[in-house]
C-alpha positions in Angstrom: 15.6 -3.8 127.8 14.3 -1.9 130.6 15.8 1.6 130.8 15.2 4.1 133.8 16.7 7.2 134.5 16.1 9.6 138.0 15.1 13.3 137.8 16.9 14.0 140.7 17.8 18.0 142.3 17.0 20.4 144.9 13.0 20.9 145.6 11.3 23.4 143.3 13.7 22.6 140.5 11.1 21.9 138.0 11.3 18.1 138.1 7.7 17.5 138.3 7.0 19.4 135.3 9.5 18.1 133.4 8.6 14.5 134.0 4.4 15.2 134.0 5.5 16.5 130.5 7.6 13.4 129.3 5.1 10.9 130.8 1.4 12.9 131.5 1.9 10.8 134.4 -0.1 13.8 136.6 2.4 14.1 139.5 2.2 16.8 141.8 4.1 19.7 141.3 3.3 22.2 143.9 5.3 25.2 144.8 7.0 23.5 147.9 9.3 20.7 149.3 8.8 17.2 148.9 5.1 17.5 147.2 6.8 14.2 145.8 7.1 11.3 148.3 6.8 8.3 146.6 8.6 8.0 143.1 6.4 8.8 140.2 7.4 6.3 136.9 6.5 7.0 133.9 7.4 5.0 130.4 8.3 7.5 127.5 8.3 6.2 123.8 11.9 7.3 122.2 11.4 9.8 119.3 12.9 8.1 116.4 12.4 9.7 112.7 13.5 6.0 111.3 10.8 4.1 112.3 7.9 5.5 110.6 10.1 4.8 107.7 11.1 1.0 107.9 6.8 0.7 108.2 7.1 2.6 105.2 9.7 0.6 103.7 8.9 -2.9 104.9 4.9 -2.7 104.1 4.2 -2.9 108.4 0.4 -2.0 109.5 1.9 0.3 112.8 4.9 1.6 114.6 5.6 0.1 117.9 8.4 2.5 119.8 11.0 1.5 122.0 10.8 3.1 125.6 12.5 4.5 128.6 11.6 4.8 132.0 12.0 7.8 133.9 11.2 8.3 137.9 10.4 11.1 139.0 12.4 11.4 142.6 11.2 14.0 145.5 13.7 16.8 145.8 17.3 16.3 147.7 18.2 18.6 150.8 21.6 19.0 152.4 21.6 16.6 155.4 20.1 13.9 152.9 22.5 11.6 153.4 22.2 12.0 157.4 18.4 11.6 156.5 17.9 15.4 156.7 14.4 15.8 154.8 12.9 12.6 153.6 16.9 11.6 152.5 17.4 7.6 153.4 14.3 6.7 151.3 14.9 9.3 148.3 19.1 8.3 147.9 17.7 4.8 148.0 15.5 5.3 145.1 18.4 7.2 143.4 20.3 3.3 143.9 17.9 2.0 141.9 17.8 3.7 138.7 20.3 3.8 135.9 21.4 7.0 134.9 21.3 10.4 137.1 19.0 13.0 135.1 19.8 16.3 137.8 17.3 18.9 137.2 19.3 22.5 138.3 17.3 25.6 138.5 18.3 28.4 136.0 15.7 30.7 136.5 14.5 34.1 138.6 11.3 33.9 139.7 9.7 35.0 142.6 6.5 33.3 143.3 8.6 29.9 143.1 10.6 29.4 146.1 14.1 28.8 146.5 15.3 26.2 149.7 18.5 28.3 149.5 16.7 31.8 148.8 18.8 32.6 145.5 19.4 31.1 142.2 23.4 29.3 141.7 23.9 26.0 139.7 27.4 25.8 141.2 26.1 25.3 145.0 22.9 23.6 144.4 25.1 21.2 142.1 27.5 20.7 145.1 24.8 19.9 147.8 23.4 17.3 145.4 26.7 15.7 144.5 27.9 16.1 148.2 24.6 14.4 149.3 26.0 11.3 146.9 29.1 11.3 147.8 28.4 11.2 151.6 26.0 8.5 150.9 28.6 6.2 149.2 31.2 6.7 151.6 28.5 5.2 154.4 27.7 2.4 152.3 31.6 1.9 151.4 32.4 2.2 155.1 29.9 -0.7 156.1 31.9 -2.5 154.0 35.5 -1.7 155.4 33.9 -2.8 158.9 33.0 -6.1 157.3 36.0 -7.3 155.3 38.2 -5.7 157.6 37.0 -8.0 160.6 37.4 -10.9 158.6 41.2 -9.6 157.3 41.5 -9.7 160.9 41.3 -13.2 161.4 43.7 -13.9 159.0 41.3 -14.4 155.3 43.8 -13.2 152.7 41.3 -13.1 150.5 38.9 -10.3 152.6 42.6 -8.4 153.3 43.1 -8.1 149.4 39.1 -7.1 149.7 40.2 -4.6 152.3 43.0 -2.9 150.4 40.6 -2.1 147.4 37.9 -0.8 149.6 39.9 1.1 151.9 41.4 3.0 148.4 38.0 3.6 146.9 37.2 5.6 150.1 40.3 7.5 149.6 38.9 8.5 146.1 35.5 9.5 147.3 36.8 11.1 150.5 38.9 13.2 147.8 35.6 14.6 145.9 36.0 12.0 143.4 33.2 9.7 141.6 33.1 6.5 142.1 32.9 6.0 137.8 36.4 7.7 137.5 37.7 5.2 140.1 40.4 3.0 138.5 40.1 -0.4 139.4 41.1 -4.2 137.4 38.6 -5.7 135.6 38.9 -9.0 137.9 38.0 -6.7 140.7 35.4 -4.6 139.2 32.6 -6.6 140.4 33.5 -5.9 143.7 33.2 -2.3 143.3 29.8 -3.3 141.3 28.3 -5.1 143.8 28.1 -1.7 146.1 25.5 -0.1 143.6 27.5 3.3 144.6 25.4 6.4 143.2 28.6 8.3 142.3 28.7 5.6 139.8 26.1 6.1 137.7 26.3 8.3 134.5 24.7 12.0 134.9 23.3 13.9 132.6 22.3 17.8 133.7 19.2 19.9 132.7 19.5 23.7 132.7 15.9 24.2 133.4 15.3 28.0 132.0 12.7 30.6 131.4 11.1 30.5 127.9 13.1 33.7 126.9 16.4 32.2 127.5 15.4 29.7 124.6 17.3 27.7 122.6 20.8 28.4 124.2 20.0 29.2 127.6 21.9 31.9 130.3 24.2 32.9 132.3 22.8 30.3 134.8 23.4 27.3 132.1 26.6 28.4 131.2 27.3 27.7 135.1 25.9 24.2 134.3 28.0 23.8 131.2 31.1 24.8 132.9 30.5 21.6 135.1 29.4 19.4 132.9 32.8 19.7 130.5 34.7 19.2 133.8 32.5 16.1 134.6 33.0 14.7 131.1 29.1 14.8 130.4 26.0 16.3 128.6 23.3 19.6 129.3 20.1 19.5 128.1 18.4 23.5 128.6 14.6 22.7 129.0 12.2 25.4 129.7 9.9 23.5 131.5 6.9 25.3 131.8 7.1 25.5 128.0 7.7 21.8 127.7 4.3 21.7 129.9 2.4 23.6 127.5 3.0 21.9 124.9 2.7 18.3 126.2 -1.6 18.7 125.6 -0.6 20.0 121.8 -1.6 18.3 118.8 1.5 17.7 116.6 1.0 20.2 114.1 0.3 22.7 117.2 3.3 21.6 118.8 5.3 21.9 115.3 4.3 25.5 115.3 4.9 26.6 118.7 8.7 24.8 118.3 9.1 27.2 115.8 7.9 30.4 117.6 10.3 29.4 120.0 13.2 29.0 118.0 13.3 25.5 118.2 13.8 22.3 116.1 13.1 19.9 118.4 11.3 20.2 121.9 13.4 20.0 124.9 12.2 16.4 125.9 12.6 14.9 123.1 16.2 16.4 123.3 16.8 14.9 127.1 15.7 11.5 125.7 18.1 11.1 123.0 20.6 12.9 125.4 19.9 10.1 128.3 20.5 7.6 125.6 23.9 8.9 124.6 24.8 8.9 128.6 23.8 5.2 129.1 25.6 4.3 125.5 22.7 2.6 123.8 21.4 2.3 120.6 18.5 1.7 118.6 18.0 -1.2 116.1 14.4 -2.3 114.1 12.8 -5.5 112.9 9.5 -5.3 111.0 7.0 -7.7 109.9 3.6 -8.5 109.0 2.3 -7.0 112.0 4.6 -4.1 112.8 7.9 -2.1 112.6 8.9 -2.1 116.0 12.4 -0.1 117.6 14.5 -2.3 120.2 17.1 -0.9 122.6 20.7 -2.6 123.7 24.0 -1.1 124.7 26.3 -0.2 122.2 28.7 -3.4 121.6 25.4 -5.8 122.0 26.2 -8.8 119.6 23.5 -10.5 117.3 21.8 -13.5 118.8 21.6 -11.0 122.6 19.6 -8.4 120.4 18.0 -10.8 118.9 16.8 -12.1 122.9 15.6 -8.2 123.6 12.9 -9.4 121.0 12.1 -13.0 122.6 13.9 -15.0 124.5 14.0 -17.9 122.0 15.8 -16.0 119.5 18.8 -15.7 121.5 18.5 -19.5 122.6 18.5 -20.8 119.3 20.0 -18.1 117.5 21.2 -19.0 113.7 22.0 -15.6 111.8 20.9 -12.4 111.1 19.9 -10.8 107.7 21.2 -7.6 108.4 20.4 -4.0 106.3 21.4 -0.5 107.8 18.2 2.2 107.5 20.3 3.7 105.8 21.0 1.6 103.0 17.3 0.6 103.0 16.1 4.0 102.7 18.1 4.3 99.9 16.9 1.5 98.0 13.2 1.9 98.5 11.9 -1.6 99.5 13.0 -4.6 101.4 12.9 -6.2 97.9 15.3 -3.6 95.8 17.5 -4.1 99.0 17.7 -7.9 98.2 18.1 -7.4 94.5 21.0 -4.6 95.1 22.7 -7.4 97.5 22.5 -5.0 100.4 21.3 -7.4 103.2 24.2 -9.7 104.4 23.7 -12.4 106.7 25.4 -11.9 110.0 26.6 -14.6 112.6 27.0 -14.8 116.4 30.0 -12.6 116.7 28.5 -10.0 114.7 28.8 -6.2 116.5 25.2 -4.5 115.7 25.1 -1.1 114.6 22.6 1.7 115.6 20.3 2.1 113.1 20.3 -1.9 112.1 17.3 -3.6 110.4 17.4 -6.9 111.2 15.4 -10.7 110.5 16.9 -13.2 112.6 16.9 -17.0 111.7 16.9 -19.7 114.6 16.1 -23.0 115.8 12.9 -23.5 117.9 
């Protein structure tokens, strides 16, 4: 499935760097405001440990990753949502994406300028989220002024519209999200079918100087102390480190983890961190010509995982011979796995599991 998450944040943030890092995708990333105008993508391979080891297991030739998009969007001012800046075309490209990566700056330093002229999470956070909020309260108005002339002429059905819409601004007019807006299931595609930003999951990056490595500062804590409010995730990326590393040959990059104190680099970190925002998970098939890594939302059933790897799975989907890694890696081979009665056969209502090996059976 086709994943992609927006480094969104104030200009100069560091969300260049971060994303020329994750992708080598070359976008600018000059020291001044929107050096970014058109939305850089880039398509990231997911760090998985497993995989190498169901090629091991299952006798594959190669390793063929699962991926993730990321777009890299030119920095937000304040005004954005009035189209302040370049605002109107960046909060649209924030619409399209699926989860909100916002880059916030956590580090002194005074060659790289700062649109506010000092370093605090807790505003620049605020202008951002403001920005979004403002933005969906336009697009949620438009709507008001549409159902609510049709109410007017009597259609109960746009009135009951009306009632839902004219709440939800209510919400957002409060501060509130539009994700922590309670609404009925029958009436959740209404809400849907807005594509509010305030709606999508965020995930926040504490972008730091190398010395604040691993845990970050005084400015992440900032960050942290929003996050738990918000119910979400920080990643604390130093991103000029990130960047050095990016041209490193593994074993390079191993060592220079280490001098920093570090088990795992900071991107590889955000990934698995934008994967736990969006609630996905990671299951494997492998065969003569490769062990390859799929991606589906946590709940996904058999024969719809069994579509991410071709459309004619799902259509005449059978079963699924089914083996955690976990119990594979244990027995050694695909055959002790069989012998030890490990692999069960799994129907259509079957639930997978992160971490799933799975063959499935169906009718051309």
């Amino acid at each position: 499935m086709s994943v992609q998450c927006g480094l969104v944040g104030l200009p100069n943030v560091g969300k260049s760097t971060i994303f020329n890092a994750l992708s080598n995708a070359g976008a600018e990333a000059d020291n001044y405001p929107f050096c970014t105008v058109d939305p850089n993508v880039g398509v990231v391979p997911v760090p998985d440990e497993r995989l190498p080891q169901v090629k091991e297991l299952a006798g594959s030739p190669e390793t063929v990753p699962t991926t993730i998009e990321f777009v890299d969007i030119a920095g937000l001012v304040e005004g954005a949502a009035e189209g302040e800046g370049l605002g109107n075309q960046f909060l649209a490209n924030i619409r399209e994406v699926d989860a909100i990566i916002h880059v916030v700056r956590c580090f002194e330093d005074e060659g790289v300028a700062h649109v506010a002229g000092s370093v605090n999470p807790t505003r620049d956070v605020e202008v951002i989220n403001t920005e979004l909020l403002l933005k969906d309260l336009e697009t949620v108005e438009k709507r008001i002024d549409k159902v609510g002339a049709a109410a007017k002429k009597g259609d109960q059905e746009a009135a009951e519209e009306l009632s839902l819409y004219e709440r939800l601004h209510d919400h957002l007019s409060e501060g509130h999200w539009a994700r922590s807006f309670e609404v009925s299931e029958p009436n959740r595609s209404l809400v849907d079918e807005l594509f509010l930003l305030t709606e999508k999951p965020v995930l926040y990056v504490a972008n730091v100087d190398e010395t604040a490595l691993p845990d970050g500062n005084e400015y992440a804590d900032q960050l942290r102390a929003i996050a738990r409010e918000e119910g979400t995730q920080v990643v604390v990326i130093s991103a000029e480190l990130e960047a050095q590393m990016a041209d490193l040959e593994p074993d390079e990059r191993r060592l220079f983890l280490e001098d920093a104190g570090l088990r795992r680099s900071g991107l590889e970190r955000l990934v698995h961190a934008a994967y736990d925002v969006l609630d996905l998970i990671t299951f494997f098939t492998a065969d003569e010509k490769g062990a390859y890594a799929w991606t589906v939302e946590r709940g996904t059933r058999a024969p719809q995982a069994a579509g991410q790897v071709h459309s004619d799975f799902e259509e005449g989907f059978i079963k699924a011979e089914t083996i955690h890694f976990s119990d594979l890696d244990e027995a050694g081979s695909e055959a002790a796995a069989r012998e030890a009665g490990l692999i069960r056969t799994e129907g259509k209502d079957y639930v997978v599991e992160d971490g799933d090996v799975m063959e499935f059976r169906f009718n051309v």
